[in-house]
C-alpha positions as CSV (number, residue, x, y, z in Angstrom):
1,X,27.2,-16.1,-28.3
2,X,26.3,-18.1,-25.3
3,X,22.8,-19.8,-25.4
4,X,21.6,-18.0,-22.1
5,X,22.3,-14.7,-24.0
6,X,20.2,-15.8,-27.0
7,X,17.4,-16.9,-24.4
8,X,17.6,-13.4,-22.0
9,X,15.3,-11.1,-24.6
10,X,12.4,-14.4,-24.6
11,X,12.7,-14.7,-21.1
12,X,12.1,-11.0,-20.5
13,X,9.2,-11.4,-22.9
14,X,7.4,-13.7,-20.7
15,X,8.3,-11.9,-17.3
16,X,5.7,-9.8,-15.8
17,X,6.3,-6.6,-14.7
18,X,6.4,-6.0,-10.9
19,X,3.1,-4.0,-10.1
20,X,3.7,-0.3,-8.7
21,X,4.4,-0.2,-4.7
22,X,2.8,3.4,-4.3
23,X,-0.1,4.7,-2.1
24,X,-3.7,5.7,-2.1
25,X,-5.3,8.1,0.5
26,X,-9.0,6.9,1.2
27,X,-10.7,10.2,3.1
28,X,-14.2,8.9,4.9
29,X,-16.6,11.5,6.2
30,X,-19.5,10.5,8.8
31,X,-21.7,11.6,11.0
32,X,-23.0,14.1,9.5
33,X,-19.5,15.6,8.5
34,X,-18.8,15.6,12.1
35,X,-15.8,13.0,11.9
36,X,-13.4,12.5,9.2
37,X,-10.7,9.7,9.1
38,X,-8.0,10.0,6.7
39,X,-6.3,6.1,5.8
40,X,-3.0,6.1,3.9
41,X,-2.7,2.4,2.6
42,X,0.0,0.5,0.3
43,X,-1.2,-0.8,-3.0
44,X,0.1,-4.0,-4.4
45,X,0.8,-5.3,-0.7
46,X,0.9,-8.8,0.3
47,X,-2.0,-8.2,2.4
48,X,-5.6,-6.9,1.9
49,X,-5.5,-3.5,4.1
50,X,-9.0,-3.6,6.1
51,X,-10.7,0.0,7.0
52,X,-11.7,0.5,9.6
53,X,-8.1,-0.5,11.1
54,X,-9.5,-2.0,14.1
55,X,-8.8,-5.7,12.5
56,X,-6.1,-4.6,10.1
57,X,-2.9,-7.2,10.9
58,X,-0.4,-4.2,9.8
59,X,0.0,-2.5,12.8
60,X,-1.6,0.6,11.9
61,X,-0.7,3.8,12.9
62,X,-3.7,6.5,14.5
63,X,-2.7,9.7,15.5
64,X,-5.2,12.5,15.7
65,X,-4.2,16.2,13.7
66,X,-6.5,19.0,13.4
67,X,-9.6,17.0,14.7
68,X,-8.6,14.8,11.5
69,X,-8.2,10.7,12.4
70,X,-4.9,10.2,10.5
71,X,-4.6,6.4,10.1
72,X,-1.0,5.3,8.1
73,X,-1.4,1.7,6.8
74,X,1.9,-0.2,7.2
75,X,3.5,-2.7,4.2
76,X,4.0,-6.0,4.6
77,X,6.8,-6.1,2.1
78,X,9.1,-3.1,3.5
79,X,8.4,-0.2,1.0
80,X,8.7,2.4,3.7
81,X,12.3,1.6,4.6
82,X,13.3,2.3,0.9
83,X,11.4,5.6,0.6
């Protein structure tokens, strides 16, 4: 047996687990429950995603759907390309 088989189950011991690359969907209500934004935004990105978007370096997405503000938060490390 070679040594870096013998080392492979201590190394995987000490290896952290990647954390999950899914989503959370923050819903914001104001004025009175006039407005309502909707912000889809990556967990676990290399970036801190900043709401409102305004100042977010993503290049987020607005569109506007049934009098909803739909903003979509883009990754930094390419997640959407792979889903």
């Amino acid at each position: 047996m070679k040594f870096s088989q013998l080392l492979a189950p201590l190394i995987n011991l000490f290896r952290k687990p990647d954390p999950p690359k899914n989503w959370t969907i923050v819903e914001w209500i104001y004025d009175g429950g006039i407005e309502q934004e909707v912000h889809v935004i990556p967990n676990n990105d290399h970036i801190i995603h900043e709401i409102p978007s305004d100042h977010c370096p993503c290049g987020v997405h607005w569109e506007r759907e049934n009098g909803i503000n739909l903003y979509t938060h883009h990754s930094l490390d390419g997640r959407e390309k792979h889903e």
